[in-house]
PAMIDO-562348 format. One line per 5 residues: number of its first residue (from 1); their letters; for each residue x, y, z of C-alpha. Coordinates in pm, whole numbers, plus 50000, padded with zeros to 5 digits. Example, Ala and Ser with C-alpha at 12.3 -4.5 7.8 and 13.67 -1.06 7.14 Angstrom:
% residues 2
1> AS> 51230 49550 50780; 51367 49894 50714
//
This chain:
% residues 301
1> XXXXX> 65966 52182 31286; 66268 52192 31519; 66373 52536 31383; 66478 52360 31039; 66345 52495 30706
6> XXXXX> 66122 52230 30502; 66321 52163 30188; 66133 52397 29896; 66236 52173 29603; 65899 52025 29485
11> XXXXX> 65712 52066 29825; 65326 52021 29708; 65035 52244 29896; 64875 51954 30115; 65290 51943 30226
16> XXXXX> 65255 52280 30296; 64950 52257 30502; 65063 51991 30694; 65365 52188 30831; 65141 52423 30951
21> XXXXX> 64898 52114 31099; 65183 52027 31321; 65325 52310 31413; 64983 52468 31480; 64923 52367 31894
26> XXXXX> 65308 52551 31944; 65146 52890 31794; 65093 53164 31988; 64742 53288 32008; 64782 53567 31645
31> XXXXX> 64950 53304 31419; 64713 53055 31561; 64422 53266 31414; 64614 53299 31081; 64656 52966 31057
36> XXXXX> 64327 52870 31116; 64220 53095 30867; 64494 52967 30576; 64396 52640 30724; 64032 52631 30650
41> XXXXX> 64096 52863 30315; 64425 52714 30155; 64239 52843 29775; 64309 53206 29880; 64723 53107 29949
46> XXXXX> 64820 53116 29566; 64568 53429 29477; 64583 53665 29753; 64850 53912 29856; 64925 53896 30253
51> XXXXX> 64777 54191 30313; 64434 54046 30194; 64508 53746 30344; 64590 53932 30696; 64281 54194 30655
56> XXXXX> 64042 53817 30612; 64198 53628 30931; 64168 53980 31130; 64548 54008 31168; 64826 54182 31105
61> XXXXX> 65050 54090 30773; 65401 53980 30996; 65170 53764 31166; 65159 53565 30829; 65507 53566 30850
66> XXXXX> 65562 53451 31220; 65335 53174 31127; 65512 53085 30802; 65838 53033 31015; 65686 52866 31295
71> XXXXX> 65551 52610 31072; 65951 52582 30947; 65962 52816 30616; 66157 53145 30560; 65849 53318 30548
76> XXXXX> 65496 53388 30351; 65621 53386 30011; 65857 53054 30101; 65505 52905 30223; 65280 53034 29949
81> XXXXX> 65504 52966 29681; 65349 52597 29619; 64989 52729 29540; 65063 52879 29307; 65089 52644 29040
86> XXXXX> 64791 52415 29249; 64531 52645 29314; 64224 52470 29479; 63929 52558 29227; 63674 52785 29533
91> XXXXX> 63310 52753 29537; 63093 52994 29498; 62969 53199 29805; 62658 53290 29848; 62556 53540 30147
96> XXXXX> 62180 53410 30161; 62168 53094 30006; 61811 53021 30145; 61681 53338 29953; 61944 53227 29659
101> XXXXX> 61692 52920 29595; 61412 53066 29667; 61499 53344 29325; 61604 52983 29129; 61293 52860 29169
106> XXXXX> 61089 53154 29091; 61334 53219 28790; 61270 52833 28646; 61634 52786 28692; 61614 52441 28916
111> XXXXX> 61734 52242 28645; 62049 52465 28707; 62024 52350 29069; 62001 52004 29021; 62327 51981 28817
116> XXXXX> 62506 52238 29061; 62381 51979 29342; 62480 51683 29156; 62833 51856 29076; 62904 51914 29473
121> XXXXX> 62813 51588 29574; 63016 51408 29334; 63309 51705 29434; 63291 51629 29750; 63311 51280 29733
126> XXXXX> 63588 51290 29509; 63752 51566 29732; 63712 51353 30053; 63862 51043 29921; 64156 51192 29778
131> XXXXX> 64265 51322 30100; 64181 51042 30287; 64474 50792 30328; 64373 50396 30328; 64596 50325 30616
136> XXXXX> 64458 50603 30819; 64079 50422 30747; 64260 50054 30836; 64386 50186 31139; 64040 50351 31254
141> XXXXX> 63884 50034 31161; 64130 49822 31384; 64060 50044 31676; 63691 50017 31619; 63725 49635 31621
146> XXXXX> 63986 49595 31902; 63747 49904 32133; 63583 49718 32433; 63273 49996 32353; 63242 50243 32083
151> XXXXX> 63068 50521 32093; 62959 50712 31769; 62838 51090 31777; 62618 51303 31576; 62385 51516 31644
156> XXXXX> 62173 51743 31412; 62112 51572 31039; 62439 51398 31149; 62262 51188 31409; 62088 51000 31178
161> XXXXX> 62426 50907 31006; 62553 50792 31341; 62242 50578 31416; 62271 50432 31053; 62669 50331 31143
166> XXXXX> 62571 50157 31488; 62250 49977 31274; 62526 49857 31044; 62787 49818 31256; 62565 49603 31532
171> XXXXX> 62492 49314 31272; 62893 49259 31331; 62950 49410 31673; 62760 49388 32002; 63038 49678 32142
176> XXXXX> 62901 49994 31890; 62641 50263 32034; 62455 50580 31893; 62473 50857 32189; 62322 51034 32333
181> XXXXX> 62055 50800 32381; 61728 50913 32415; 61667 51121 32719; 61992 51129 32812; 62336 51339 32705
186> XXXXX> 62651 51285 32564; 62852 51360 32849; 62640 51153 33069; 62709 50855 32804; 63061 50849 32828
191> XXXXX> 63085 50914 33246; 63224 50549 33228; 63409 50557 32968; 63821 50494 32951; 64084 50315 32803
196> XXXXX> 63985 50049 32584; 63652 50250 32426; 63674 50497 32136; 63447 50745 32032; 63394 50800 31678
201> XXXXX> 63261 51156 31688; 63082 51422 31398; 63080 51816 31373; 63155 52074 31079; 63120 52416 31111
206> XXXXX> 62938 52573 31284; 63060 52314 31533; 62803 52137 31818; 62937 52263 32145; 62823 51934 32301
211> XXXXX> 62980 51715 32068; 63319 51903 32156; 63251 51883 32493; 63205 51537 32460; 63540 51483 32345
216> XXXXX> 63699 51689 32533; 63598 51458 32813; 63674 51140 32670; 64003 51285 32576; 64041 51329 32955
221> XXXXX> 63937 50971 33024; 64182 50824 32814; 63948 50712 32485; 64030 50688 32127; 63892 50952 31938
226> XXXXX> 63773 50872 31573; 63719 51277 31413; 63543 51354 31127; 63489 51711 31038; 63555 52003 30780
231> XXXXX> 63849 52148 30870; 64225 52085 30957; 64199 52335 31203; 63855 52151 31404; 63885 52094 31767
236> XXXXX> 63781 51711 31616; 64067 51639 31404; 64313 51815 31635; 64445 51642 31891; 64247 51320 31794
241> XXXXX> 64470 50944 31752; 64220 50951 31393; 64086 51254 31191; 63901 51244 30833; 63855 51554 30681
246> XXXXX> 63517 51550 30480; 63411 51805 30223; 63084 51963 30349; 63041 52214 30030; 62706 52277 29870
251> XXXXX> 62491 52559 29651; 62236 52466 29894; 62161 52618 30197; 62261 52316 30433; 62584 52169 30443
256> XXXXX> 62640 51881 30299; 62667 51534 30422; 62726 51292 30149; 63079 51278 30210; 63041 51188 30596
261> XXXXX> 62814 50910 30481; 63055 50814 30272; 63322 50772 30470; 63154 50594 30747; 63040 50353 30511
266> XXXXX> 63420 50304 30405; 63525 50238 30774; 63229 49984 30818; 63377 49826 30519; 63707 49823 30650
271> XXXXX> 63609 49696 30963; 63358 49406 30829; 63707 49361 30623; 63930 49370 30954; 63691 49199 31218
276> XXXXX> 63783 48787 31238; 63586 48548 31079; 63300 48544 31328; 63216 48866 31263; 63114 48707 30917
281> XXXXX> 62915 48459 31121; 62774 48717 31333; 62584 48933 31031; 62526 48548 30858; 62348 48488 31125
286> XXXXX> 62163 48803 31183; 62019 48813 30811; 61955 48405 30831; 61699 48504 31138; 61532 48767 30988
291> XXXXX> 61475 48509 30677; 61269 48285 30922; 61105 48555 31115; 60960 48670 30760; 61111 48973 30783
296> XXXXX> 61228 49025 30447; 60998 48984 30166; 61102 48702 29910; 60860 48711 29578; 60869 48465 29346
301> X> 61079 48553 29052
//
């Protein structure tokens, strides 16, 4: 922040937080680990003392403070004085959650699961959009369109998600590709990749070491990274020319991934939305085909 002191009049929380975004690669090794944690847990800012905040992120209560200032406020209470009023609503936190459901079921309470479930997704759909900017998606989308290849990456349940993009995408696009392709890995994907491509790549915690070792070779090779994860403070959205931070919260025992769906299917909006009129032509033609070929089923009405 240039040693100057963000102005405290009517600074919100998210304003807060992303002070401490930017100033966060100039922290020393401590305040980077109390950031991370604040980062990743801004609900506990407005309720917690800094001594319960310190004894969470495993450091010592002046580190709170270093890392208030570094990120351009007097101190703690200057940077946790805007949660107060805006405390983020916290989840529940369950230390089994697979033994959790198991005790539902066996107590007839899944009707209470289905509405939790149904309460998350819509939570973190809402949650995901309202932090994600529109210019930010239009200026992902023109990078997709304008990339001579683009990669997408996801592995786990988020590979399938990646493979649905590049299906979707590829009615468009000749230039979009699922990795790592079978046989093959991620790394080994992108050994030709530079300037020009962009990889749109997926992890929330815990995150896939070869998905950030994937990017932290493109990186090195000059691509465009597209990051979509969980946290401020994820290797994906730091450092990367376009981050989207997704809401992964759920009763359940896996995380959730509606919100990653959802915003890829924004940016393949977007990008049917940016692409030039062929691109129009291009799916036209693709869905005219597989009307001759008898693909799709047409019954009489």
């Amino acid at each position: 922040m240039n040693g100057m002191n963000v102005p405290q009049p009517g600074i919100t929380p998210d304003q807060a937080l992303e002070a401490l975004t930017a100033a966060f690669d100039g922290l020393s090794p401590e305040p980077r680990k109390a950031a991370t944690y604040v980062l990743e847990n801004p609900h506990e800012v407005g309720v917690s003392t800094v001594r319960e905040i310190a004894e969470a992120a495993g450091v010592k209560p002046n580190t709170l403070v270093r890392m208030a200032r570094c990120a351009g406020f007097e101190g703690w209470e200057d940077f946790r004085a805007p949660f107060r009023d805006q405390i983020r609503e916290g989840t529940a936190s369950f230390p089994d959650r697979a033994r959790w459901l198991q005790s539902l079921s066996q107590g007839g309470k899944l009707a209470g699961l289905y509405a939790d479930m149904a309460e998350s997704a819509i939570r973190n759909i809402e949650t995901t959009f309202a932090a994600t900017d529109p210019k930010a998606m239009k200026a992902a989308a023109d990078a997709v369109v304008a990339a001579r290849h683009c990669f997408i990456l996801g592995v786990g349940a988020n590979h399938t998600l990646a493979r649905s993009f590049a299906y979707l995408a590829g009615q468009a696009l000749d230039t979009v590709w699922p990795i790592p392709r079978d046989g093959s890995t991620a790394v080994d994907d992108l050994s030709r990749a530079g300037a020009g491509d962009v990889l749109i790549a997926i992890t929330c915690k815990p995150y896939r070491t070869e998905v950030i070792e994937a990017v932290d070779l493109a990186r090195t090779q000059g691509v465009t990274i597209i990051g979509i994860s969980d946290s401020p403070a994820s290797p994906l959205i730091l450092g990367s020319e376009h981050g989207f931070l997704v809401s992964a919260e759920t009763p359940q025992f896996f995380p959730s991934t509606v919100a990653i769906g959802a915003v890829l299917e924004t940016l393949i909006a977007f990008v049917i939305a940016d692409a030039p009129a062929s691109v129009i032509e291009n799916i036209d033609r693709f869905h005219a085909r597989r009307h001759a070929l008898g693909i799709y089923r047409e019954d009489a009405t």
